[in-house]
Wavefront OBJ file of the C-alpha trace (Angstrom):
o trace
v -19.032 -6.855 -8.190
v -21.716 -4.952 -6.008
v -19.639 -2.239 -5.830
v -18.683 -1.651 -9.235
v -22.503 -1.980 -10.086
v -23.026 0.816 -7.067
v -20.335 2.943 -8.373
v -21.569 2.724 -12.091
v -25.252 3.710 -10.464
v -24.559 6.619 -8.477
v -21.417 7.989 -10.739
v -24.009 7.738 -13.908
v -25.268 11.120 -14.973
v -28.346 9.599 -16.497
v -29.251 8.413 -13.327
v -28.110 11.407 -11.503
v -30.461 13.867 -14.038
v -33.275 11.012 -12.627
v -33.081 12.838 -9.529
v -34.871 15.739 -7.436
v -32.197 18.370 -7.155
v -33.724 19.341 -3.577
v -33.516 15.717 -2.350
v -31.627 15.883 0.854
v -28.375 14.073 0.827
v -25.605 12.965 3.182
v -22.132 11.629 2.286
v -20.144 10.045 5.281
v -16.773 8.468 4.833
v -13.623 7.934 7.215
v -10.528 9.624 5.972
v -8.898 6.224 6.395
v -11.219 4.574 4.043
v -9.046 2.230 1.603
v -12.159 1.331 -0.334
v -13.328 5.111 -0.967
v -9.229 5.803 -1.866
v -8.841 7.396 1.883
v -12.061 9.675 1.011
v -10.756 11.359 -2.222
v -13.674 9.177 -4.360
v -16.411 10.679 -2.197
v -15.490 13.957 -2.064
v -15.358 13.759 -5.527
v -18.849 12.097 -5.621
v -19.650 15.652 -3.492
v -18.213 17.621 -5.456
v -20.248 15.968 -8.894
v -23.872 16.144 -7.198
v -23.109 19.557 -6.197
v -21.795 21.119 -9.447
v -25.146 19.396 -11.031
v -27.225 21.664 -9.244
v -28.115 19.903 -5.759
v -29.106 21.664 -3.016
v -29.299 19.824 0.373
v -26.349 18.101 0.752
v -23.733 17.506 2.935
v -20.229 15.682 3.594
v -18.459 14.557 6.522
v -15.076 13.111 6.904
v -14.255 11.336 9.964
v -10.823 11.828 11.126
v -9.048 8.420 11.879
v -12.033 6.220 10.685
v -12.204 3.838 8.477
v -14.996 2.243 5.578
v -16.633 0.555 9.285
v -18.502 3.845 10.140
l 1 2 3 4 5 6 7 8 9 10 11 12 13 14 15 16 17 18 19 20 21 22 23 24 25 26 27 28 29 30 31 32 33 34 35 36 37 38 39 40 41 42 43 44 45 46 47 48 49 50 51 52 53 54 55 56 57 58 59 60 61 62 63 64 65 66 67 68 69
């Protein structure tokens, strides 16, 4: 359940327009990730904050690691 409620949160773009565009953010996920579908759902979450506009932010995929990172 915590997830869902996470994922509705940070997917929402009412929350997302809530927030400073220059607000420095980092996504980190392990290409192995089964709960992030093996890092396609947070390169998608990338790729949503950055065609809204934001600035400072960055993604790294770990090679061979999993959601423990």
């Amino acid at each position: 359940m915590f997830v869902y409620k996470m994922e509705y949160v940070i997917n929402n773009k009412a929350n997302i327009a809530k927030t400073r565009r220059d607000l420095p953010l980092y996504f980190v996920v392990g290409e192995k990730d089964p709960v992030s579908a093996y890092a396609s759902e947070v390169e998608q979450l990338f790729a949503l904050y950055e065609s809204l506009g934001f600035t400072d932010i960055a993604l790294t995929v770990y090679p061979e690691a999993r959601h423990e990172i």
